[in-house]
C-alpha positions in Angstrom: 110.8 139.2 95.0 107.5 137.1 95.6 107.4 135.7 92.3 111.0 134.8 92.6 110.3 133.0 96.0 107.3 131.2 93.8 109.5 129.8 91.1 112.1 129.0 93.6 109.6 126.4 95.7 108.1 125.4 92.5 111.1 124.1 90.8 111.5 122.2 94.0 108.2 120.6 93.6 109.2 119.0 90.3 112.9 117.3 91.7 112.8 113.6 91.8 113.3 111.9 95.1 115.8 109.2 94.4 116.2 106.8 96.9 118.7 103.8 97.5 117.3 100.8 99.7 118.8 97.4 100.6 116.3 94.0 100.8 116.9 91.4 102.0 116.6 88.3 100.5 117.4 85.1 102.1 116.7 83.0 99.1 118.8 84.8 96.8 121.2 82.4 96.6 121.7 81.9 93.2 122.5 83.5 89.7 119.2 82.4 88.6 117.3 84.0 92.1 119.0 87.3 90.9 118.1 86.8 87.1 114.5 86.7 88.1 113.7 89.4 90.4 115.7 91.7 88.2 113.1 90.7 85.3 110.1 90.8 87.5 111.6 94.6 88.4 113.0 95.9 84.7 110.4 97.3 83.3 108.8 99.0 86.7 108.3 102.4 86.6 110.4 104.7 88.9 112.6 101.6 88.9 116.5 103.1 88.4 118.9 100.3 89.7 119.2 97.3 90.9 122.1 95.6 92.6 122.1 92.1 93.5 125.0 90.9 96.5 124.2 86.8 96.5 127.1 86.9 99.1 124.8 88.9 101.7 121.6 88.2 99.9 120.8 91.9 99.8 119.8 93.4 96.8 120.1 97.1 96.5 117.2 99.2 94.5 117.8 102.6 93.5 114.3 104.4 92.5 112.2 107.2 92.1 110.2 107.4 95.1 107.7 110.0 94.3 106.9 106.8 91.7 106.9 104.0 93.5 107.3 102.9 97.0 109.7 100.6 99.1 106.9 98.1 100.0 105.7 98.3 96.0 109.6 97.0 95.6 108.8 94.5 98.3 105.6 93.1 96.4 107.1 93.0 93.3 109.7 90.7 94.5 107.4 88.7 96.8 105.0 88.3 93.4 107.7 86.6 91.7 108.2 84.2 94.8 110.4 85.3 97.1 110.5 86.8 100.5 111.8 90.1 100.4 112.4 92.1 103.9 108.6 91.5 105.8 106.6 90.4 102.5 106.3 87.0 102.9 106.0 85.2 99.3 102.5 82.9 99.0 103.8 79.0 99.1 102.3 78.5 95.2 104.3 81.3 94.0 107.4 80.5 95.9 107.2 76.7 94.3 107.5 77.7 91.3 110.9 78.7 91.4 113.7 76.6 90.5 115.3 74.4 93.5 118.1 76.5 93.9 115.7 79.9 95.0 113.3 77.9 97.4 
């Protein structure tokens, strides 16, 4: 009975904790806004989905989060020049955008 209590809580251990989070965005405003912080997040491990609503300016991030973390998300996007949720995106990065994402 004890070692099937052990490979019951160890086969927990090994789930992945998939997690679905909305950002906003305020300068997502544009197809190109969305084109670009889906290729700053493509290639991001623990990365699973991302959903872009320009309407709203919410984009919606499914991912692994024993991987990665909502505020690595949050970084990501703010790298690439915008201001996601509370990261703030540096002015140098954020000029770099096309007019339409400023």
């Amino acid at each position: 009975m004890a070692a099937l209590t052990c490979l019951l809580l160890m086969t927990g251990c090994y789930r992945q904790d998939v997690m679905t989070m909305e950002i906003e965005i305020s300068q997502m405003r544009h197809a190109e806004c969305s084109r670009i912080i889906i290729n700053a997040l493509q290639n991001v491990e623990g990365i699973k989905y991302v959903d872009p609503d320009m309407e709203l300016r919410i984009l919606t991030v499914t991912y692994d989060s024993r991987t990665l973390a909502l505020k690595n998300i949050e970084y990501i996007i703010a790298e690439a020049g915008f201001t996601a949720n509370d990261w703030e995106a540096e002015m140098s990065k954020r000029m770099r955008l096309p007019s339409q994402c400023q």
